[in-house]
C-alpha positions in Angstrom: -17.2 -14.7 0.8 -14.4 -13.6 -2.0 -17.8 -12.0 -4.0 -18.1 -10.2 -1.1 -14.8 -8.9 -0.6 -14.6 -8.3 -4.0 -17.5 -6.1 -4.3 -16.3 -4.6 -1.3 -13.5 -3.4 -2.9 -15.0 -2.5 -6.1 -17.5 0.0 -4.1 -14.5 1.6 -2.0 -12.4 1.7 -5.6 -15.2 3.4 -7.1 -15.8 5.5 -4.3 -12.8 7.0 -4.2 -12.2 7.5 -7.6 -15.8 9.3 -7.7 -15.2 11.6 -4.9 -11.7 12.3 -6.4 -13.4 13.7 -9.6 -15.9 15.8 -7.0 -15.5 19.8 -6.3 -15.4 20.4 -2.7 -18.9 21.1 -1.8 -18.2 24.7 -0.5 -17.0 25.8 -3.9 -20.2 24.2 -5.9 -22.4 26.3 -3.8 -20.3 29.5 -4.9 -22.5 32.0 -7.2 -20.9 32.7 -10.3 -20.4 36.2 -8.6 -18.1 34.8 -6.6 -14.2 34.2 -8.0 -13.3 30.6 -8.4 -10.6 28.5 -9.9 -10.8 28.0 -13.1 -9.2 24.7 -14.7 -6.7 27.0 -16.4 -5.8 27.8 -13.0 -5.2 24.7 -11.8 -1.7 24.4 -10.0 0.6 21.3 -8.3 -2.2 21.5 -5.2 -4.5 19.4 -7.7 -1.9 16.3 -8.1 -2.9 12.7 -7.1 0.5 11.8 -6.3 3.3 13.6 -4.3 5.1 16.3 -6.4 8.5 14.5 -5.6 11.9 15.6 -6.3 13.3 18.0 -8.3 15.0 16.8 -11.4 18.2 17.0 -13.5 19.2 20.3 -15.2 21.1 18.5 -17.4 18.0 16.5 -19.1 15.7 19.2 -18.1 14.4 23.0 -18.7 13.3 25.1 -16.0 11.8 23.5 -12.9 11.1 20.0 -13.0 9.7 17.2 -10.3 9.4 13.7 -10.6 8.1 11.1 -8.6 8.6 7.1 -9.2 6.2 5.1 -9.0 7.0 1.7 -10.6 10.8 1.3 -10.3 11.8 -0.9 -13.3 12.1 -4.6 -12.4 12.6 -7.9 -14.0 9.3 -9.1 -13.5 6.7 -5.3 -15.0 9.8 -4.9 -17.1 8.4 -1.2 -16.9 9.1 2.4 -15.6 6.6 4.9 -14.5 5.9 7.9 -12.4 4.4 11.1 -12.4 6.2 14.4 -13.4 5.1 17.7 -12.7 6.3 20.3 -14.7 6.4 24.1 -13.8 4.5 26.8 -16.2 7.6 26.9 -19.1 9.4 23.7 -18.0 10.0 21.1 -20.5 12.4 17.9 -21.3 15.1 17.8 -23.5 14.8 16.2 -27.1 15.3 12.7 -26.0 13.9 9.0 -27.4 13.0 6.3 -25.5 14.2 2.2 -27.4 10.9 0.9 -26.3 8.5 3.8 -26.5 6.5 5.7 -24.0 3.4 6.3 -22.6 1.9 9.8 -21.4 -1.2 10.3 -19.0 -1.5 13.7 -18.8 -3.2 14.4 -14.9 -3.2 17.7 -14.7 -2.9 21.1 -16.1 -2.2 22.0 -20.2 1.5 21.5 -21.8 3.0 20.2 -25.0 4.2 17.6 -26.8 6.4 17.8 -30.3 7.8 15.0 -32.4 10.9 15.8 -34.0 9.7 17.4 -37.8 6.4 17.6 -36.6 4.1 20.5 -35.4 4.2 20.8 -31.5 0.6 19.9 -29.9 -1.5 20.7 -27.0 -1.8 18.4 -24.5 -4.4 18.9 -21.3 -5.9 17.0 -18.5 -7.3 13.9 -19.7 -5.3 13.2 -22.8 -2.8 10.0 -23.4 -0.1 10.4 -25.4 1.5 7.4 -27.1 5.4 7.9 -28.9 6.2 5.1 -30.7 9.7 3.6 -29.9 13.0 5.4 -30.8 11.3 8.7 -31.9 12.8 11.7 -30.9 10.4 14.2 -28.8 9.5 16.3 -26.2 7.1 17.1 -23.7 6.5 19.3 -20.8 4.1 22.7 -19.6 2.7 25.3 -21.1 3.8 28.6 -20.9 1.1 30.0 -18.5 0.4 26.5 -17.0 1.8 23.7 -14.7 1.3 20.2 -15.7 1.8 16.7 -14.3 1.6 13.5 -16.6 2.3 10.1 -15.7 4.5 8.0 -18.0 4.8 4.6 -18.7 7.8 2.9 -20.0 7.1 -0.7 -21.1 10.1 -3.1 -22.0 13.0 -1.8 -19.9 15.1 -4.3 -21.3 15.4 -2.3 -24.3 17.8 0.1 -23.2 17.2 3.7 -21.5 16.2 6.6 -22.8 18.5 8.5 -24.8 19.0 12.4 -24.2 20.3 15.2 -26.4 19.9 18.8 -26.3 17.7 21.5 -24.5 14.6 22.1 -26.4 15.4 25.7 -27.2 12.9 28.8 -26.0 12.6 29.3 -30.2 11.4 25.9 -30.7 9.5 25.9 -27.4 7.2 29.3 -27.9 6.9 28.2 -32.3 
């Protein structure tokens, strides 16, 4: 009976997970005639979780949402949820004392280590920044994008903010 069950919830897992990676059938019958979107043109309607709220200007540029997922607890002793940033919305310079995860879910954006060239980041990709390096992350300028992030070992300490990333330092 528990194979059963199991299996059961395998199939509906894998079912969902299949149909979420699935174009609505309507738009796979389109001719290439036909205008559709493209997956630069993606925008916060594609998201698997809820945008959420609107975050901080004072650890944030431009128009940022954020969504927790895993509260930080005694028992995970982890953080995560998914953030959507708006086309040219981006976080402050800021390091995290136990590192941090990025699962990018959505859309195209950036990511820069301090002294380090800024990279392209895109649906798909999973970003790992080693503990108490200073970074950034966030949107492109034409696109939206929503990661998820993961911070493990809470019990570290917070993260640690400093200033805006600049639009100099974003656009270079």
């Amino acid at each position: 009976m528990r194979n059963r069950s199991a299996l059961a919830i395998l199939f509906i897992a894998a079912s969902l997970c299949f149909s979420c990676n699935q174009k609505p059938s309507e738009e796979k019958e389109k001719s290439s005639a036909v205008e559709t979107k493209t997956e630069t043109q993606k925008t916060t309607s594609d998201l698997i979780f809820e945008k959420g709220k609107k975050t901080s200007a004072e650890k944030f540029v431009g128009n940022v949402y954020m969504n927790l997922l895993v509260p930080e607890d005694s028992v995970y002793t982890t953080k995560s949820g998914s953030v959507t940033f708006e086309a040219g919305s981006r976080t402050n310079w800021h390091y995290h004392p136990s590192g941090q995860i990025l699962m990018v879910t959505n859309g195209v954006g950036f990511h820069q280590i301090e002294g380090q060239p800024k990279e392209v980041i895109k649906k798909g990709d999973v970003v790992k920044v080693p503990k108490n390096v200073k970074h950034w992350h966030g949107a492109s300028v034409e696109e939206d994008m929503t990661h998820i992030f993961v911070i493990p070992n809470v019990e570290m300490g917070g993260s640690k903010w400093f200033d805006p990333v600049t639009d100099e330092e974003f656009k270079n």
